[in-house]
N, C-alpha and C positions, 0 to 999 in steps of 0.2 A: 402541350409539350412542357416538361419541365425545365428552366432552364437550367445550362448547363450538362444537355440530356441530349446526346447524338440523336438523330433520326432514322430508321433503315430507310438505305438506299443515299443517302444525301452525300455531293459530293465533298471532298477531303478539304482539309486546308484550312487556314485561316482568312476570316474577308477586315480589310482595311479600305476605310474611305475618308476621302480628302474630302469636308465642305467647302470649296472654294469664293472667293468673291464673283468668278463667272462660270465655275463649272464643278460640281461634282464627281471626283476622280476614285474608281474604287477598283479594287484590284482582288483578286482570290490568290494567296503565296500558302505555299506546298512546308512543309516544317522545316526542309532546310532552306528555305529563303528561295525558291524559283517564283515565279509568277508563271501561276497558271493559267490567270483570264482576265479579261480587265471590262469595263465598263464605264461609261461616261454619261451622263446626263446633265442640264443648266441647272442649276441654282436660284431657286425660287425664293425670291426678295421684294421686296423688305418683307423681312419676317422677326417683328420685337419677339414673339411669342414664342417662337419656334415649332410653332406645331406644321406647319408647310414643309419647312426643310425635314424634321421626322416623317411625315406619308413619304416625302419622297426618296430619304435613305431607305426607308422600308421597300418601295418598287424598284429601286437600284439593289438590295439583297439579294430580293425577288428573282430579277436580270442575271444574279452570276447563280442561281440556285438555290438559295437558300444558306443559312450561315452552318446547315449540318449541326444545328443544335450548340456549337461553340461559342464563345465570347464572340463580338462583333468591335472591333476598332473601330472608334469616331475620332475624326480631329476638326475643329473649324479654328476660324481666323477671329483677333482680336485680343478682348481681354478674358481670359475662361479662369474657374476655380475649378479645377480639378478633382478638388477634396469635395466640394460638394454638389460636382455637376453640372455646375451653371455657366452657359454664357453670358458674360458679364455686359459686356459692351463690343459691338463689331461696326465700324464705319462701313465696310462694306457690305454687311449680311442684313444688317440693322437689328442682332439680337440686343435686347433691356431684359438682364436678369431672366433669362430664358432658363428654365431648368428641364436641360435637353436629355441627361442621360436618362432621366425618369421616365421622359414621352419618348426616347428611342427603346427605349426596356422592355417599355408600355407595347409600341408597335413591333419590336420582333422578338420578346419573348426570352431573351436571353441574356444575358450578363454583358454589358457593353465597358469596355475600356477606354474611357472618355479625356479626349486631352486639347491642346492648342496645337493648331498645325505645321508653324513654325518649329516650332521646342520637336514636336515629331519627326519632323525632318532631319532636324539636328540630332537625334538619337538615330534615324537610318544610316546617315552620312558617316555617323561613328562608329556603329558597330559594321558597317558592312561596304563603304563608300570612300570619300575623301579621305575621310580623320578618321581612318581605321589606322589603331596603331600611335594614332599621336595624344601625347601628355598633355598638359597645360593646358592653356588659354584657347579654344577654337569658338570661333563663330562662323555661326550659320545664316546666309541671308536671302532672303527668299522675296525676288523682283516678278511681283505677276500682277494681280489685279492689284493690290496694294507692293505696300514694300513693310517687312519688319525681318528684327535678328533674333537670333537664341542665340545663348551662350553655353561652353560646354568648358568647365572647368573642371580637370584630370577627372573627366567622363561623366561629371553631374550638372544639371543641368541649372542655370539661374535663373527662377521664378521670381523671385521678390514681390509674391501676392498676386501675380500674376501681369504684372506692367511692366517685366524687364522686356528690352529688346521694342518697344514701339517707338522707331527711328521714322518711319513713316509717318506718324502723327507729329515731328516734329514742322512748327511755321517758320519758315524762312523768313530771315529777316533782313538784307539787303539783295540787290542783284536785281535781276528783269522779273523774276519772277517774285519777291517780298509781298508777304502777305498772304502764301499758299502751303498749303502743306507739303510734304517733301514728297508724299505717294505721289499730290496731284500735278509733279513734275516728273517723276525719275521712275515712277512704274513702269510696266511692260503697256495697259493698256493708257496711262497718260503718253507715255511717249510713239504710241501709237496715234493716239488721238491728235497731238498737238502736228504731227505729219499728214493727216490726214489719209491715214492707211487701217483697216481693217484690225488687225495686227503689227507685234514688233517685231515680226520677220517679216514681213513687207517692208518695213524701214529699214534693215537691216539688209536687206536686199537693195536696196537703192544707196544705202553708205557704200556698200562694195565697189557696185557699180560708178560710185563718184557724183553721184547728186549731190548741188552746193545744197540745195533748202533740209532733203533730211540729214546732210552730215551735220548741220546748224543744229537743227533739235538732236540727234546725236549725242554734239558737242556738251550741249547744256544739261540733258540727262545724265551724263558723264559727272560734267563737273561739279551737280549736286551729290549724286551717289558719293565721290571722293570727298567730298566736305563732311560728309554721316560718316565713311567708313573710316577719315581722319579721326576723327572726335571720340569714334568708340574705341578707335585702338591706343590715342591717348591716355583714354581715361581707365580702357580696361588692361591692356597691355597682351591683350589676345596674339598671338604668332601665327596661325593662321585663318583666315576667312574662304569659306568655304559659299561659291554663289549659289543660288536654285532659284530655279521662277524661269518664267517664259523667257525674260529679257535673257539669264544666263546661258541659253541655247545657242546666243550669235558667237557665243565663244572665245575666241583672238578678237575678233571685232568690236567688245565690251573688254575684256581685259589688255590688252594691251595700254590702250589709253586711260583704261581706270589705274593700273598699275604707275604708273606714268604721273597722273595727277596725284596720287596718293602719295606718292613719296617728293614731292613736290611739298605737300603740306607736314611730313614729317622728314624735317631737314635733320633736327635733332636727336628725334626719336627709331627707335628698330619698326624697320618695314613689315609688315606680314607679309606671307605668303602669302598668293590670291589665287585661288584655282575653282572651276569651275563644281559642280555636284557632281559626282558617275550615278545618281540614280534620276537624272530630269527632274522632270517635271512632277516626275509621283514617288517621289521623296518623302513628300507625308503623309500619302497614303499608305505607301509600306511602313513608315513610320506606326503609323496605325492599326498595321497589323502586327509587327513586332510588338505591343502594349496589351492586342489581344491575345499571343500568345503568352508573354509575361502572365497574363491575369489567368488564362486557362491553366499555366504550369503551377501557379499558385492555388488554381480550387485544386487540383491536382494532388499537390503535397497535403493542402488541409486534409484533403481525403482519405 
């Protein structure tokens, strides 16, 4: 097949897929933005090379039908170059200088729009989600197997080489927890771990309910996240923060108290806004796909 080269028969639409730290999230969306099928599979890790996580985006293709011969959206987690491909560095995926869109090109054949899947979420949340509509300063922050931001300034996005927004890699340096990185506190899957529950809606389930031990880890996942989301709105002067990841599903139950702490720490400074995503959890996989449309309407005009 050539790429770029519909197939008869092959179903419509654009496919975007989320690399994630524990799951593979891909989605088939329709050209005006519905979703028409979705797909999930784990994430095969560590993988420096990336040739693992490539076969397995390819049998997750495979799963929604085939990409119909169109661009394919990738997003994974970490530090990515865009410009030429590569996953640079991932704590949780474990790519080293992977150059993934070459071996995803490679395995399905067709023009892939290759990006970071934070930064992708924050471009679905803008054009179609939360900060649809809003100017300035927005971030996007995405609490699930890790924690990192995107920033979106009057709708472009801040890369800086590809290291803005790793709040997650930030080390903690007083408190009970000093000495750890801030994911391996304030994630979905740390603050599930440190509860000793499967997931962070098992935890979340048991805050409601009034358990002293997970409102305690609660408490401190809170109070880290508020200490990152102080610090970036300090320094970047963003108005609204926009949540996504697993943790932001518990809803009131994470923000009310983040909201609470945050302005706590900004006595001086303007509060943002704090509101949840409207697209969950697959945020960056439609993210994803919206980048392969972009790239399809561009061979399009070359055309």
């Amino acid at each position: 097949m050539t790429p770029g080269t519909p197939s008869a028969g092959s179903p419509g639409g654009t496919v975007g897929i989320d690399v994630g730290g524990t799951t593979i999230k891909a989605i088939r969306v329709s050209d005006d933005g519905r979703v028409l099928a979705e797909h999930r599979a784990p994430t095969p890790k560590p993988d420096p090379t990336g040739e693992r996580v490539a076969d397995a985006v390819a049998k997750v293709v495979s799963a929604l039908g085939g990409s119909g011969g169109f661009p394919v959206g990738v997003v994974v987690p970490g530090i990515v170059d865009e410009i030429e491909g590569v996953a640079v560095r991932s704590a949780n995926v474990g790519f080293f200088d992977a150059p993934l869109r070459a071996l995803l090109e490679q395995r399905l054949g067709v023009p892939v729009a290759f990006g970071q899947d934070v930064r992708a979420g924050a471009v679905a949340e803008q054009r179609s989600g939360a900060g649809r509509g809003l100017t300035g300063g927005v971030a996007f922050v995405a609490i699930g197997t890790g924690v990192a931001a995107a920033f979106l300034i009057d709708g472009r996005t801040l890369v800086s080489g590809g290291w803005a927004g790793e709040i997650g890699q930030l080390v903690l340096g007083s408190g009970t927890h000093a000495g750890r990185r801030m994911e391996e506190v304030a994630s979905a899957n740390a603050t599930a771990a440190r509860a000793d529950e499967p997931d962070a809606r098992a935890v979340a389930l048991r805050v409601a309910a009034g358990d002293a031990d997970a409102s305690a880890v609660w408490a401190d996942t809170v109070a880290v996240l508020a200490e990152s989301l102080a610090g970036m709105v300090a320094v970047l002067g963003v108005s609204t923060v926009i949540l996504g990841g697993g943790l932001a599903q518990a809803g009131d139950l994470l923000l009310d108290p983040l909201r609470i702490d945050v302005a706590r720490r900004l006595t001086n400074l303007r509060m943002p806004v704090l509101v949840s995503a409207e697209h969950g959890d697959i945020a960056a996989a439609l993210g994803a796909a919206l980048l392969a449309q972009d790239l399809r309407t561009s061979a399009e005009v070359v055309a």
